[in-house]
Structure formats: structure tokens, C-alpha cells
C-alpha positions as CSV (number, residue, x, y, z in Angstrom):
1,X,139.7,98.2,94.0
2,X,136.5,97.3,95.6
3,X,133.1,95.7,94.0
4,X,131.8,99.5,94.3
5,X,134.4,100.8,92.4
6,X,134.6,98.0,89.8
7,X,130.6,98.1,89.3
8,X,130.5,102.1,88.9
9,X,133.4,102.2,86.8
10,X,131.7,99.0,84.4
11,X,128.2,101.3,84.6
12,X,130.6,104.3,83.4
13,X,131.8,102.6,80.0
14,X,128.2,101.2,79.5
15,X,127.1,104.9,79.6
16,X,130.4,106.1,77.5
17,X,132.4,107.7,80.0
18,X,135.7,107.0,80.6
19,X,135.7,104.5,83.6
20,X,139.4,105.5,84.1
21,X,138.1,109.1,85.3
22,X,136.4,108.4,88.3
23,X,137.5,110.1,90.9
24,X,135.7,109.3,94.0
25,X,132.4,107.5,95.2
26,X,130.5,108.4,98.0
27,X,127.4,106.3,99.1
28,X,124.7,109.0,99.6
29,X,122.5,108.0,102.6
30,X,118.8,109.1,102.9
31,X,117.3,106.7,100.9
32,X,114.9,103.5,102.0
33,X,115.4,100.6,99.9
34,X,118.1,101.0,96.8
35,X,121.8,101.7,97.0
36,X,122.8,105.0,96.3
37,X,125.9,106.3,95.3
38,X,127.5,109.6,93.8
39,X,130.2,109.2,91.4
40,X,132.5,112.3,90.6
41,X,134.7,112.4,87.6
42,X,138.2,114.1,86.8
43,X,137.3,117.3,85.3
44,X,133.7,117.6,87.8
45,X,131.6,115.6,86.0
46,X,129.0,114.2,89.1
47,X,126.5,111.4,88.4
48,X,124.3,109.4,90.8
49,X,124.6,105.5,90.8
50,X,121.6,103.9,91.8
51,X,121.6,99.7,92.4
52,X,118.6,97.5,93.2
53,X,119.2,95.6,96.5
54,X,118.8,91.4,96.2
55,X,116.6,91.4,99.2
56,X,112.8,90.7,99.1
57,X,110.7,94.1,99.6
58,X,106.9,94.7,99.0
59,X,104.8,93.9,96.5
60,X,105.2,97.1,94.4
61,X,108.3,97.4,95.1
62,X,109.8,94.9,92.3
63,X,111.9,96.9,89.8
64,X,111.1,100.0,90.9
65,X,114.1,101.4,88.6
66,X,111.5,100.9,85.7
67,X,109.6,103.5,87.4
68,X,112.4,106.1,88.3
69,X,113.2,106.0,84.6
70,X,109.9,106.4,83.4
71,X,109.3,109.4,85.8
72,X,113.0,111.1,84.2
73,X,111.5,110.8,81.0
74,X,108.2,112.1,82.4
75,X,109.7,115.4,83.9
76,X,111.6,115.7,81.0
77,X,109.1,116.5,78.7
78,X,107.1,118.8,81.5
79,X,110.3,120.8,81.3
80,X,110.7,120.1,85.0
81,X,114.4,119.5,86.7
82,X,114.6,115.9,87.4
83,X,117.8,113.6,87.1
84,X,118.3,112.5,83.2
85,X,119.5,108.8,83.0
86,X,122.5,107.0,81.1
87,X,122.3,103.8,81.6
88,X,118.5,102.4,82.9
89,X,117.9,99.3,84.4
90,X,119.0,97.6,88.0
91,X,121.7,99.8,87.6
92,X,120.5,103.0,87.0
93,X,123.3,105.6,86.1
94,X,121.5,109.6,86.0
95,X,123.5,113.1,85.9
96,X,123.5,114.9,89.4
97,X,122.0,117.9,90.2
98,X,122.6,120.7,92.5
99,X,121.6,121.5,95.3
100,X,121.1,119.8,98.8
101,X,117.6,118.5,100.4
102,X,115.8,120.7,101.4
103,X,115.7,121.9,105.3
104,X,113.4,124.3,106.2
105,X,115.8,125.4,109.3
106,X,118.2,126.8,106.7
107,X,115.5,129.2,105.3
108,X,113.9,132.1,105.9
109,X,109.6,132.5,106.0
110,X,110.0,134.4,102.6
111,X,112.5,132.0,101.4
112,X,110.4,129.3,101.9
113,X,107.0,130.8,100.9
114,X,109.2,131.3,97.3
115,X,110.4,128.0,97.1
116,X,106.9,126.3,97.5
117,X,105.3,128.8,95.4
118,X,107.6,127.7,92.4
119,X,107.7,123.8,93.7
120,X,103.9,124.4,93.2
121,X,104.5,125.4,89.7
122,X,107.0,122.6,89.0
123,X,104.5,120.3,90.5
124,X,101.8,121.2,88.4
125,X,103.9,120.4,85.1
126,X,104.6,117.0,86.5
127,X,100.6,116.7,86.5
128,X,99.9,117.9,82.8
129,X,102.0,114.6,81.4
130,X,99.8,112.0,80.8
131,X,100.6,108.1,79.9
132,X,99.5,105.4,78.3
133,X,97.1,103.4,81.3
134,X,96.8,103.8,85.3
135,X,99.3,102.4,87.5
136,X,103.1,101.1,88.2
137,X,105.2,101.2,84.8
138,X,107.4,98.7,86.4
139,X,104.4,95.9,85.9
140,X,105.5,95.2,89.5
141,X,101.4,94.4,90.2
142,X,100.6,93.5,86.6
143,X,100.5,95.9,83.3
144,X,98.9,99.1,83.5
145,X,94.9,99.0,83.8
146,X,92.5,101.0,81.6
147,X,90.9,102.8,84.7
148,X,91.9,104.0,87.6
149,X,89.8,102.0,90.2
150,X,91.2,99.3,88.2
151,X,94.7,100.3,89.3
152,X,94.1,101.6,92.6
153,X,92.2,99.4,93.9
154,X,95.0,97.0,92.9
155,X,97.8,98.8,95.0
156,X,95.8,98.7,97.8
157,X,95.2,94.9,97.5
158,X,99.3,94.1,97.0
159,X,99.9,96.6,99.7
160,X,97.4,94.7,102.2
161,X,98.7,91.2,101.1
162,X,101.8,92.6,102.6
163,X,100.8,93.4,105.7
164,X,98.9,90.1,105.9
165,X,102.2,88.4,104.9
166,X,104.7,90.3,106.7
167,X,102.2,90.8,110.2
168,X,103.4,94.1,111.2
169,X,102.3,96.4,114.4
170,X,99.0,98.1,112.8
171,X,96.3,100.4,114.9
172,X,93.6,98.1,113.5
173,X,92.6,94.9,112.2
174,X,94.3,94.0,108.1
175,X,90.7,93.5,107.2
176,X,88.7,96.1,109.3
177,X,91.3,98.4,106.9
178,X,90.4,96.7,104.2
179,X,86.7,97.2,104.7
180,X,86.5,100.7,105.6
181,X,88.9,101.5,102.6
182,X,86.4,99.4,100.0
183,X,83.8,101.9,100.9
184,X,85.2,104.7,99.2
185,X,86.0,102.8,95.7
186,X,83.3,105.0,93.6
187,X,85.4,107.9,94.0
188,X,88.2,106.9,92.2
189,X,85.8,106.8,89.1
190,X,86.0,110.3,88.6
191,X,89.5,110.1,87.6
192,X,89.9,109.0,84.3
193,X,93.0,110.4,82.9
194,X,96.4,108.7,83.8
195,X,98.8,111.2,85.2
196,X,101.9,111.4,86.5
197,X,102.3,111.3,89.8
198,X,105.6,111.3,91.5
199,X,104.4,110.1,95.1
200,X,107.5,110.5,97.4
201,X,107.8,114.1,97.2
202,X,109.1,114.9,100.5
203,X,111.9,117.6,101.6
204,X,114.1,115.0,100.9
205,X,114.0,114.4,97.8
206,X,113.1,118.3,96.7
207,X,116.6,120.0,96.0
208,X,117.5,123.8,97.3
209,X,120.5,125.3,94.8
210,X,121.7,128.1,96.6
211,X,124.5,128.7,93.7
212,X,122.9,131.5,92.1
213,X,122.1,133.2,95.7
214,X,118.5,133.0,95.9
215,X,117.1,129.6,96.5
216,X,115.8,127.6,93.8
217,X,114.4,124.4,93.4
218,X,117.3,122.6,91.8
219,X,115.6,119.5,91.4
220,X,112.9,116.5,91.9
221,X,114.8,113.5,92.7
222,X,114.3,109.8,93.4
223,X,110.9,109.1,91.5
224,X,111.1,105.2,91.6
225,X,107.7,105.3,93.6
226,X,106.2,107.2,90.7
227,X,102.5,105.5,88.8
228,X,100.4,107.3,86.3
229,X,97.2,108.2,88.0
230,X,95.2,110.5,89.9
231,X,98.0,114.1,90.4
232,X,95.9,114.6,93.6
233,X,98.2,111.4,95.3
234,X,100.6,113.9,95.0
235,X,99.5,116.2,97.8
236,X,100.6,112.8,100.7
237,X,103.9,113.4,100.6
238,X,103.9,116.9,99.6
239,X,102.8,117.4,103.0
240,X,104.0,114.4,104.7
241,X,101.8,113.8,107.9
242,X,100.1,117.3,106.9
243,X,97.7,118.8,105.0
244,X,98.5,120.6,102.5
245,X,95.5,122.4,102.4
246,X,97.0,124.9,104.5
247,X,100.1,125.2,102.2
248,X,99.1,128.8,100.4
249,X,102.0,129.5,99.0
250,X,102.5,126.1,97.4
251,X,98.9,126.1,96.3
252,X,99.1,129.1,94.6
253,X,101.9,128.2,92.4
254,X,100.1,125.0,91.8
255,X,96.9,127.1,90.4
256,X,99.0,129.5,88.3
257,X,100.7,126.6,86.5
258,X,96.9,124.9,85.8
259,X,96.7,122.4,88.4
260,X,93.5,122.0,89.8
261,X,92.8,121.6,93.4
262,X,89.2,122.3,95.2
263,X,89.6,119.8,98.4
264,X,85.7,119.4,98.0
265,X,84.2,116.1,99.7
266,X,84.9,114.0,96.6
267,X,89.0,115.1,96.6
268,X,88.7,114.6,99.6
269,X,87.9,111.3,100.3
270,X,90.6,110.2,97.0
271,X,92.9,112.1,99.3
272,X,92.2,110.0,102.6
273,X,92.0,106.8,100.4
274,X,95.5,108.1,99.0
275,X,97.0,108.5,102.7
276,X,95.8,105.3,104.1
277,X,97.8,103.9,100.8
278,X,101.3,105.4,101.7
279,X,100.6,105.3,105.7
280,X,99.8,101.4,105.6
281,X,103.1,101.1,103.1
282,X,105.0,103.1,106.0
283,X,104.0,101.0,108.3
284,X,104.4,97.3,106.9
285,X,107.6,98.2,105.5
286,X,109.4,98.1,108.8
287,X,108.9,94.4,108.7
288,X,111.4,93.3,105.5
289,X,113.7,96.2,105.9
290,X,114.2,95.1,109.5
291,X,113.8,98.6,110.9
292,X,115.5,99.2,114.3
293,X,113.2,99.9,117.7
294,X,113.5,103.4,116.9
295,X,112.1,103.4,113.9
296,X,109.4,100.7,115.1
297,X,108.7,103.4,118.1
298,X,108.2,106.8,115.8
299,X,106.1,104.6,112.9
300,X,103.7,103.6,115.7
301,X,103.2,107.1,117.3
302,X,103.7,109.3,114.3
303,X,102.3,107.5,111.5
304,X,99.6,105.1,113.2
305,X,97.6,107.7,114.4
306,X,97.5,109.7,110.6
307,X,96.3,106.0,108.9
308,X,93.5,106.3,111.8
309,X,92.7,110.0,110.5
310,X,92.3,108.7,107.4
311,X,90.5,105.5,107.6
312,X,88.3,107.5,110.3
313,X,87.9,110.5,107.2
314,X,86.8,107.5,104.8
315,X,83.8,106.2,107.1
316,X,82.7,110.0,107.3
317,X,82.6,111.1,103.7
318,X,81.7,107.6,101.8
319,X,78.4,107.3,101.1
320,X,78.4,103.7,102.1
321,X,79.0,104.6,105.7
């Protein structure tokens, strides 16, 4: 029996299932930072393993399980399908839920169009649940702040320690992108409700269940990057090095379900301040997770250039310019 097998089955009894049923486990690739691994039980029970890794990450990165159990719970009460968890902590044991990632070369226009329309409405649940202060439930950067800037402004800092720590290839200067980002600070004022956000929302982690026929969404997954904060964050990842302003279809689901979304010059400079935060993460992360010359290579011509846009988007629409 290997240390796999022994730690799922001991995460099994902790959650009351028999540790004697499990079947088989299958390490489930995709993911960036934790191990991941499907469990499947004798009679089809499935559940999804999910284990810390000992190795130093960045700041905010520190028991980011906190977080992914915090966002279940979140999605739970929207009504929204999410993983529900057993067992929380560094060892996270959830149920699994069907469906594959989704791949847009496996869908029709009309399929897709759908599909965003009623991620749009999922999406717009997530943003109705509120919590109890801004920032990382994990207390990874410190316990939750009373305002958003607060919190923000906080993220940014740990994120930019990082990169002064770990030195990785950037397109400008650590504090040139510290500057220009400072200028747009008084537009995170207007946020003052803590929402949650789930901030890695990617075709990845969206699920397509095909079981009934038509595509669904069968599910959000991995939400250990989630914070309560601004809902507009969302939109990064929704359209990973995008815009999702030209997303109709997922836009209009978003509106029908009550999210709000007018992209004027206020959004949008919380938007660029929100893309410089997950671009500059992208790109310092390379550096403890050892990323292969590849990745190195595709960071700095696909993701380089959008934390440019962004910075670049900043010095146009602050008023500190």
C-alpha cells in the first residue's frame, strides 16, 4: 500500500466512510500548487482529495485550503454547484462532481453562448454572498480588514514582496509597478461591501456535464484563491488574458441574475488594478514552483505584455496621472 493510499483511506474514516471501500485513486493533473487526487469508492461513490504541498509558495498562498472551504460554504448558500467538503483542513476531502473542464473545441457557438449565459447567472449568485470583512479567510496576509483598500492594497504589497524576494523576469521595474499601481488606490473606496469572489475562474476549473445531453455547467471548482471583496475581480479570470467586456452572452446572464456591471472609467480602472494583481502573481510564481523554460517562455510573451496593458490602463484613467 503506498503513502497515497494509506493517507486517502485515513482521510476516508475521518470523514465516515469506509476506508476499506476505496477502489482506486487517480492524481488529477491541472492544478498549480496542491495535490490533487480523485478517490472512487465500491458502489461509485467519487470524492476529490486535496493535500497542501510542504514547499514554500507566495505570500497569500499559506493555507489556502482555509479559503477553498470557505468559498464551498459560500456557493453553498448562493445555491451555486460547487464541491461540498468532509473533512476541511490540509487535507481537504470534498464530493466530486460531474462533468469535465470545460473546452470550448468540444462545443458548438450555441452551446457555448448557453453555457456562458447560465455561468453568468451562477456567477452572479456567487456575488450576492457577502462576509464578514475584505480579504483572504485563510489570514494568510493578516485577518480580514474593515475596508477594501485596506485589503487590497495589502495583497498587492505581499504579492510585490514576492517578486522583490523571489526576483523573477518582469517587463518593468518591482517599484515602477508599484508606483503606477498606488495611483489608482481611491478607486477601491467605492467598494464597500465584502463579496465573494472566487478569482481563478478559468475553463479549467468551470465543469461541462454532458449527462443529461445538453451541456450544463456541472460545477465551480478549486476556489482556494477565493477573498471576499470587490465581485468585479471576478471578471480576470473569467476572461483570462481577455476582456470580458465583449462576452455578451455571459454578461447577460450576469445582469439577469442582479449582478451589476457598467465597465465605466471607475470599474474600469478596479479592473486593470485587479489584472495587474493576478498578472504580477503569474508571473513571480514561476520562481518557487520552478516552472520549466516553456512555461518561463509563454509567461513572458503571453502574460507580460497584458500586466503592461494594465499598468499602462492605470496611468491613463487615475487621476493622479
Amino acid at each position: 500500500m503506498t503513502d497515497s493510499w494509506a493517507r486517502a483511506r485515513q482521510i476516508l474514516a475521518a470523514a465516515g466512510l469506509a476506508p476499506d471501500a476505496l477502489t482506486r485513486l487517480t492524481p488529477l493533473t491541472g492544478g498549480t500548487y496542491n495535490t490533487v487526487e480523485e478517490l472512487r469508492l465500491t458502489g461509485g461513490g467519487r470524492y476529490v482529495l486535496k493535500v497542501a504541498p510542504d514547499a514554500e509558495g507566495l505570500r497569500h498562498e499559506r493555507r489556502l485550503l482555509v479559503n477553498e472551504a470557505e468559498f464551498a460554504a459560500g456557493a453553498a448558500r448562493a445555491g451555486v454547484p460547487a464541491p461540498r467538503v468532509l473533512v476541511p483542513g490540509d487535507r481537504l476531502l470534498m464530493t466530486a462532481l460531474p462533468g469535465t473542464p470545460w473546452d470550448d473545441g468540444t462545443l458548438t457557438d450555441a452551446e457555448r453562448r448557453l453555457l456562458r449565459a447560465e455561468l453568468g447567472r451562477l456567477v452572479a449568485r456567487l456575488h450576492q454572498v457577502t462576509g464578514p470583512g475584505f480579504g483572504y479567510p485563510s489570514g494568510a496576509l493578516g485577518p480580514l480588514a474593515p475596508d477594501w483598500r485596506t485589503a487590497f492594497t495589502t495583497m498587492l504589497d505581499a504579492v510585490l514582496a514576492d517578486a522583490r524576494d523571489h526576483r523573477p523576469w518582469l517587463p518593468r521595474p518591482v517599484d515602477a509597478i508599484a508606483a503606477t499601481l498606488a495611483t489608482g488606490y481611491d478607486a477601491l473606496d467605492a467598494v464597500t461591501v465584502p463579496r465573494l469572489v472566487h478569482f481563478d475562474l478559468w475553463p479549467g476549473n468551470i465543469l461541462v456535464d454532458r449527462s443529461t445531453g445538453t451541456p450544463r455547467v456541472g460545477g465551480l471548482v478549486d476556489g482556494e484563491r477565493m477573498f471576499w471583496g470587490d465581485p468585479l475581480a471576478d471578471f480576470v479570470s473569467l476572461a483570462l488574458l481577455g476582456d470580458l467586456r465583449g462576452d455578451d452572452a455571459f454578461l447577460v446572464g450576469y445582469r439577469e441574475a442582479g449582478g451589476r456591471a457598467a465597465f465605466d472609467a471607475p470599474e474600469r480602472l478596479r479592473l486593470a488594478l485587479y489584472r495587474g494583481y493576478l498578472y504580477l502573481i503569474m508571473l513571480t510564481e514561476v520562481v518557487p514552483r520552478r516552472a520549466d523554460a516553456a512555461h518561463l517562455d509563454w509567461v513572458r510573451r503571453a502574460v507580460a505584455p497584458h500586466l503592461v496593458a494594465a499598468l499602462d490602463e492605470i496611468d491613463a484613467l487615475s487621476p493622479v496621472s
